[in-house]
N, C-alpha and C positions, 0 to 999 in steps of 0.2 A: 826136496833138499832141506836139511836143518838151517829152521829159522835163525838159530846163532849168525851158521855161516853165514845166510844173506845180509843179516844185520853187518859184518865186518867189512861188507862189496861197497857200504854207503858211508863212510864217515865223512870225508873229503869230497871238494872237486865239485865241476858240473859237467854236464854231457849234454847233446842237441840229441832229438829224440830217438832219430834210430839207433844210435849208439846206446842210448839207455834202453830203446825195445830188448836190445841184444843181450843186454851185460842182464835184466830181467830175465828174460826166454834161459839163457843160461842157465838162471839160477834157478829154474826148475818150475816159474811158474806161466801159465796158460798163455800165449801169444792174444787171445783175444781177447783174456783178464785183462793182461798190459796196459792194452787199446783203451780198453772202458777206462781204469786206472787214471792214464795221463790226461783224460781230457780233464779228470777233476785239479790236475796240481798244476798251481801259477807257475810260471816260468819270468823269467826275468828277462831283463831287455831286451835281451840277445834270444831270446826262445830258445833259451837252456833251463835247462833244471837241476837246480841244488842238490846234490844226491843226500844231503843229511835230511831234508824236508821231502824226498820221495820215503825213504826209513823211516819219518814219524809218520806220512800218510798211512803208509801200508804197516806199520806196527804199531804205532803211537806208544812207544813202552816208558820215552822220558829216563830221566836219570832217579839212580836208587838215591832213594834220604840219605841222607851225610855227602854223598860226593855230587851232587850239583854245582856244575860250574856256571859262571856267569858266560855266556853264548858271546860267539865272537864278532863284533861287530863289521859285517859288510861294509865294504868303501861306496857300493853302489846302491846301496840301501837309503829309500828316502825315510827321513823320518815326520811321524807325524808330529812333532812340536819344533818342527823348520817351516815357519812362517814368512820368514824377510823374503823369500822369492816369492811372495803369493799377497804380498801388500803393493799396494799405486806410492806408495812412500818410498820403499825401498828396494820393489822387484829387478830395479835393473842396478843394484849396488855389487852383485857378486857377495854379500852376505848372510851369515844364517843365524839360526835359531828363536826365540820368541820377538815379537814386534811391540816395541815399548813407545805404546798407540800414543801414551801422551805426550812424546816427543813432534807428533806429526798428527796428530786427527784435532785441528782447531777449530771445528763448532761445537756449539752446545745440543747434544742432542734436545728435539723440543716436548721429550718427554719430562726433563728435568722442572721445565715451569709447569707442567699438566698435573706432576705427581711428582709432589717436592720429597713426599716422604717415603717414595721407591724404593729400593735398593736397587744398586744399576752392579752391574761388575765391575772388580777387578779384572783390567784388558789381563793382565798373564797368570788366571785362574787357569789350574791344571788338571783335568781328571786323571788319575794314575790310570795306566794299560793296566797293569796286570794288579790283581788286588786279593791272590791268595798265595798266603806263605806257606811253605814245606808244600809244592803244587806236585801232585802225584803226574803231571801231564805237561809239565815246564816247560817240555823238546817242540808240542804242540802247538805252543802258542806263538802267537804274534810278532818278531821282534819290533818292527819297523812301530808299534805304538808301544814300546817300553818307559819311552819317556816322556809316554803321557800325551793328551790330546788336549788342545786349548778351546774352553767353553763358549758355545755359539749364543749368547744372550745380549742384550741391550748393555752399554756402556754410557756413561756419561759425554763423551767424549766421541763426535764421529768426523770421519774423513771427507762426505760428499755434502757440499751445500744443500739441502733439501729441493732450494728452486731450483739447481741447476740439472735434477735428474728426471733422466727419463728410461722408465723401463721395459720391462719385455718380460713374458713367461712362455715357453715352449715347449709340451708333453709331445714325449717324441717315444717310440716304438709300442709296443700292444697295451690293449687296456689293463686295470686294474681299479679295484673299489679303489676311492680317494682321488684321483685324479682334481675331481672337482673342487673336493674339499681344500687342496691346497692350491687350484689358481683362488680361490674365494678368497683364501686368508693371507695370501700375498697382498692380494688387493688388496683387500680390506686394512693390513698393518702399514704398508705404504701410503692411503689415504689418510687413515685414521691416527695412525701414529706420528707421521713423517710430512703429514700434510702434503705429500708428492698427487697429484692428479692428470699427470700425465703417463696415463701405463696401457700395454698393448697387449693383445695374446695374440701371438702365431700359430695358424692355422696349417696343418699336416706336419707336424714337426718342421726338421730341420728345412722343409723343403719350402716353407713358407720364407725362409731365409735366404736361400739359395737360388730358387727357379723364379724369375716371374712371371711363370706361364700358372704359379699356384696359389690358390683362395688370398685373396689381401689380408692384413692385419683387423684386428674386432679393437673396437675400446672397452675397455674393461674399467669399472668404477663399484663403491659397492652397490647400489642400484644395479647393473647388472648383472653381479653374482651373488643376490644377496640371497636368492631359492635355489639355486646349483649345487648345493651339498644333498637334497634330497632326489637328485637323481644320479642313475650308474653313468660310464664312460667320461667321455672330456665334451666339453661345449669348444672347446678347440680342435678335433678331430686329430688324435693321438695317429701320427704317421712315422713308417719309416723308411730309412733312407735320404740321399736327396742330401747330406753333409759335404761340403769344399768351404775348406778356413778361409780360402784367399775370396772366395764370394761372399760368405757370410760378414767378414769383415768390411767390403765393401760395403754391403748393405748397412752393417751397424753406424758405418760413419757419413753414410749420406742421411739417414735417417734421423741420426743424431742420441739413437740407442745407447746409456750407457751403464745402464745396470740390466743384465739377463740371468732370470734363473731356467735352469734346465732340468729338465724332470723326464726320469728317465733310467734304466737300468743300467749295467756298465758300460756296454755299450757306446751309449748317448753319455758318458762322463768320460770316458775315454775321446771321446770326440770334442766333447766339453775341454776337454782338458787341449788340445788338439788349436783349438781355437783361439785360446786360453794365449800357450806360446806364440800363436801368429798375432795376436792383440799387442802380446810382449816384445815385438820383433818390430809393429811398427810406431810402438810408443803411445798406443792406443791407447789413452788410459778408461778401462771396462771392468765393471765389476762383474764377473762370472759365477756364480754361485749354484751348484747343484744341488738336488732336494731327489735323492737315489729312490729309485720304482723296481720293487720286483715281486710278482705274485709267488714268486719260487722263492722270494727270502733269502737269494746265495749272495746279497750284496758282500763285498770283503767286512772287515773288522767292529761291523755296527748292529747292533743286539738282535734289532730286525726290521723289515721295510715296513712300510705301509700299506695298507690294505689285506696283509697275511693274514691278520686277526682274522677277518671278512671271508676272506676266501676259507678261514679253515672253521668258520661256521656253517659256510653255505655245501662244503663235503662234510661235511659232519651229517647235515640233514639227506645229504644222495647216501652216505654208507648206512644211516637208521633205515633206506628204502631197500637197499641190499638184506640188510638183514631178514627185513619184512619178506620177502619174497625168499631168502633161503631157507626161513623157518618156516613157510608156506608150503613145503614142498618134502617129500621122505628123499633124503639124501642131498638133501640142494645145497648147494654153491654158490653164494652173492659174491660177485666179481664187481668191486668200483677200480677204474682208471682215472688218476686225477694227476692236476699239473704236477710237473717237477723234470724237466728235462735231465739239468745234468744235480741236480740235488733233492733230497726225499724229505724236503720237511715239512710241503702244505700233508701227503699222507703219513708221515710220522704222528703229525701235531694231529690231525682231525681220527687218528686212532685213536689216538690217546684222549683226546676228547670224546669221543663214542663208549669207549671202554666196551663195545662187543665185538672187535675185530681178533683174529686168528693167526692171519698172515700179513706182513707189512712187507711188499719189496719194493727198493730203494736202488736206485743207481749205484751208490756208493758200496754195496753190497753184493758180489757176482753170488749168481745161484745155479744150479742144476735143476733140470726138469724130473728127473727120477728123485731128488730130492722133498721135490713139490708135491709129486704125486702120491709119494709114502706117506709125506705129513696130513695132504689131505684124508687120508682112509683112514690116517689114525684118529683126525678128531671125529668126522664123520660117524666112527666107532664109539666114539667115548660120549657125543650126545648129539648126534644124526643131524648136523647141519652143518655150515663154517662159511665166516664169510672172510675173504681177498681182497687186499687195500694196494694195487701197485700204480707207481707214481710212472710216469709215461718215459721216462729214460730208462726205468730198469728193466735189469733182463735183455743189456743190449749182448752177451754175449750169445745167446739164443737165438734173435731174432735181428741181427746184420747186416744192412745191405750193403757195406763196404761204399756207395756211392757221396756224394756232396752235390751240394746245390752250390747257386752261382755264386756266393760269400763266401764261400768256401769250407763252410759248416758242413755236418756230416747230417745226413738226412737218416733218422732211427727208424730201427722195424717197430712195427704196431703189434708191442707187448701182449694191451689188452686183448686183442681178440687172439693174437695165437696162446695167451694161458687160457681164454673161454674155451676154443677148438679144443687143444688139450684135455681138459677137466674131461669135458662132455664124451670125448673119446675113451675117454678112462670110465667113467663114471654111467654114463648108458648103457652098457651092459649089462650092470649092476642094478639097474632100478634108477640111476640118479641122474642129474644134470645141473648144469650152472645156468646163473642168470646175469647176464652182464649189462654192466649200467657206467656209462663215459659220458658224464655230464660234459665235458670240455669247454666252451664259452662259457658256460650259464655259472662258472664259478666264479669268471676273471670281471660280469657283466652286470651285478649284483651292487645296489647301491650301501655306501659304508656305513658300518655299524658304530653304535656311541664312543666304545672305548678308541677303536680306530681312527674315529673322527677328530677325538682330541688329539690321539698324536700328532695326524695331519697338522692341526691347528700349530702344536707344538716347533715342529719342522718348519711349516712356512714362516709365522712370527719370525722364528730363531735365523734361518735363512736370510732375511731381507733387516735384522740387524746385522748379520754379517757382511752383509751387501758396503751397507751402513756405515762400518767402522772401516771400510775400504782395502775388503779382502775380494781376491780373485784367483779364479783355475781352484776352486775348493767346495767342499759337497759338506752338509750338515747329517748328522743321526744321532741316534742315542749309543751312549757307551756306558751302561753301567744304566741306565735309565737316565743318564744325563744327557742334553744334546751338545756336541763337540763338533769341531770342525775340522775334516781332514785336506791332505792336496788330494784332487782327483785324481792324478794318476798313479795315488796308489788303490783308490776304487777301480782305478780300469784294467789293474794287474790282473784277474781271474776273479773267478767264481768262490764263493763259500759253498763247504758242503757239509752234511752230514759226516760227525767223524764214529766209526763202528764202537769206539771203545766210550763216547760222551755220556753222561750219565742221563741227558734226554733216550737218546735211542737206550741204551741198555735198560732206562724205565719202561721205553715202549716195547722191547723184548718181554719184559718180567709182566706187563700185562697181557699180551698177545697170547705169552706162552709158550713162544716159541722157540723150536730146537735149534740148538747150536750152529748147526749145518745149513743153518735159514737167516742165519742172525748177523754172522759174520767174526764171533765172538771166539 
């Protein structure tokens, strides 16, 4: 069907999802595209979805120069520079917008006598959201950080008596490089900075919280984490599961817990967040602070997670071993599988870092197999080898199993080896065959790299002044390369993902090489 008319089906309005399968399938496109589709686009409270924000997913066309309007502002839309619900000052005042900290945060932080000649922030320093004019991609972006994000850094001026706290850090769901690095640098900025020496790590995630049939709590000091940055996973054993707000609260207040950071993907900030309002409910006063984990990178509105660098060096080095072995062979195929369930940018980025890949497939991206198998022959023809970068979500409309597991997540076919089967069926005949290589752990298992390691460093610091200046239910990242502070549950709204029209993927097209019909384009 002409993509005009679909575009005029979405201006308005939301719909719950079958009603949007329908009014999609209508419009002409694939029942099982849809599928893959929706799992990438946030939904809103209610598990609906915005039909103007399904129109920028699947077209992202934006408004022509000269007639850009200013976007209408949702009544249910949190914004990220509404801070007074997420301050121990003012969270239960019923009001909003920035927290004018020197009104309410009366100590002196004790970095002021350490280093007289610091600079500390301004509490209502802004980073602008959006920070390019006449934006060809306007429809795309963000609203809910339009008015900017308030910077996560050390102030003069903080809310928790230093003797009076006692903290907590908890990595909660699968590994990733860094994990270590930022229980180190918590501890170490709360010691070191804060002169705090009472701090704990929770063992299995949430569940060390919750269960106590699980691992006790570690003391953490920096003598105990002062060598943990040079090895992979968590010295807390990164678990999941195991979350109840009404338990964990319990716990936090016999224990006397009152600053927790939470580390972890949306998930565990979503659950953060979770907790966050049960704190808020029984006057708890907790400062919550998340420090967001994802080897996939889809965290919402924050440049990028931690440990991605890491991971997308350590597939850089498994697709140089693809290559090795499809230039090894007349006709050969190097096939790497690497993470990215519902987003493709550990294989976008570690292509683009290789610069000898061919094909990139992406979740975000539906593809056909007679597609795949034409491109293969063509390069194969043009210099007798080719190597395959796909990320383990993609190609779900190929390979289906329509099932879910017990969370009620959709459980995907295994890409890699039915594009391997494929190829080889194709390609054996012929003289040829593929070689497939699905490093899987060994990328998420890898201890972090320097530039990574500073960010870490960056995050946690930033984190536990946020703690600090007596914010709660809010997650720290970079925006812009600054670090800012959001509320977690606009982190726990959905996934980021690869968008087809960004001018990252259409560079990783223009190196690949590849045809339109592969690209999304």
């Amino acid at each position: 069907m002409e993509e005009q008319y679909i575009k005029g089906q979405f201006n308005e309005g939301r719909l719950e999802r079958p009603a949007l399968v329908k009014l999609l399938t209508r419009c002409g496109l694939d029942p099982k595209k849809v599928e893959v589709l929706l799992q990438r686009i946030p939904v809103d409270s209610h598990d609906r979805f915005e039909l103007k924000h399904v129109r920028d997913f699947i077209f992202e066309d934006g408004p022509k120069q000269g007639d850009a309007k200013e976007a209408e502002k949702d009544p249910d839309m949190v914004s990220s520079a509404n801070l007074q619900p997420h301050h121990l000052a003012t969270w239960r005042n019923n009001s909003s917008g920035l927290v004018r900290e020197e009104n309410f945060n009366k100590y002196q932080n004790p970095m002021v006598l350490r280093y007289p000649e610091m600079n500390f922030l301004n509490p209502q320093e802004v980073v602008l959201g959006h920070i390019i004019t006449n934006d060809s991609r306007r429809n795309s972006r963000y609203n809910e950080i339009s008015e900017g994000c308030v910077r996560a850094n050390a102030c003069k001026d903080i809310w928790w008596n230093p003797r009076e706290v006692k903290a907590a850090i908890v990595t909660c769901g699968g590994l990733c490089p860094g994990l270590n690095s930022v229980i180190r640098e918590v501890t170490n900025c709360l010691e070191h900075q804060y002169g705090i020496m009472d701090i704990v790590g929770i063992q299995a995630g949430y569940n060390g919280l919750s269960n106590p049939e699980a691992p006790g709590p570690v003391v953490l000091n920096s003598k105990a984490v002062r060598e943990i940055h040079m090895k992979g996973g968590s010295i807390l054993k990164a678990g999941r599961g195991g979350f109840d707000a009404a338990k964990i609260c319990d716990t936090l207040e016999k224990t006397g817990i009152n600053m927790l950071f939470t580390v972890g993907g949306d998930g565990t900030q979503s659950a953060a967040n979770e907790l966050f309002l049960e704190v808020k409910r029984r006057s708890l006063p907790v400062s919550i602070v998340g420090v967001p984990k994802s080897i996939d990178n889809d965290v919402l509105y924050f440049d990028k997670t931690f440990g991605f660098d890491t991971a997308v060096a350590a597939a850089a080095d498994v697709i140089r071993s693809g290559w090795v072995e499809a230039t090894s062979c007349e006709k050969g195929v190097g096939i790497v599988k690497l993470m990215g369930r519902d987003a493709g940018f550990v294989a976008m980025t570690a292509a683009q870092a290789s610069t000898i890949v061919d094909l990139v497939m992406i979740p975000e991206v539906p593809v056909n197999m007679e597609d795949i198998l034409e491109y293969v022959d063509a390069v194969i023809a043009r210099k007798g080898f080719m190597v395959i970068v796909v990320a383990e979500g993609a190609g779900q409309e190929l390979v289906a199993t329509g099932k879910k597991d017990a969370t009620g997540h959709t459980i995907y076919g295994d890409i890699g080896t039915y594009l391997r089967d494929a190829v080889n069926k194709h390609l054996k005949p012929k003289g040829g065959r593929s070689f497939y290589i699905d490093p899987s752990y060994i990328i998420r298992s890898v201890p972090i790299g320097p530039n990574d390691h500073i960010y870490c460093s960056r995050l946690a610091r930033d984190a536990v002044h946020t703690a600090m200046r007596g914010y709660s239910g809010v997650c720290v990242g970079a925006l812009h390369n600054i670090i800012v502070m959001l509320p977690s549950s606009l982190i726990a709204k959905g996934k980021r993902t690869v968008k087809p029209k960004s001018s990252t993927w259409q560079s990783c097209v223009q190196i690949c090489k590849m045809p339109r019909n592969l690209a999304g384009l």
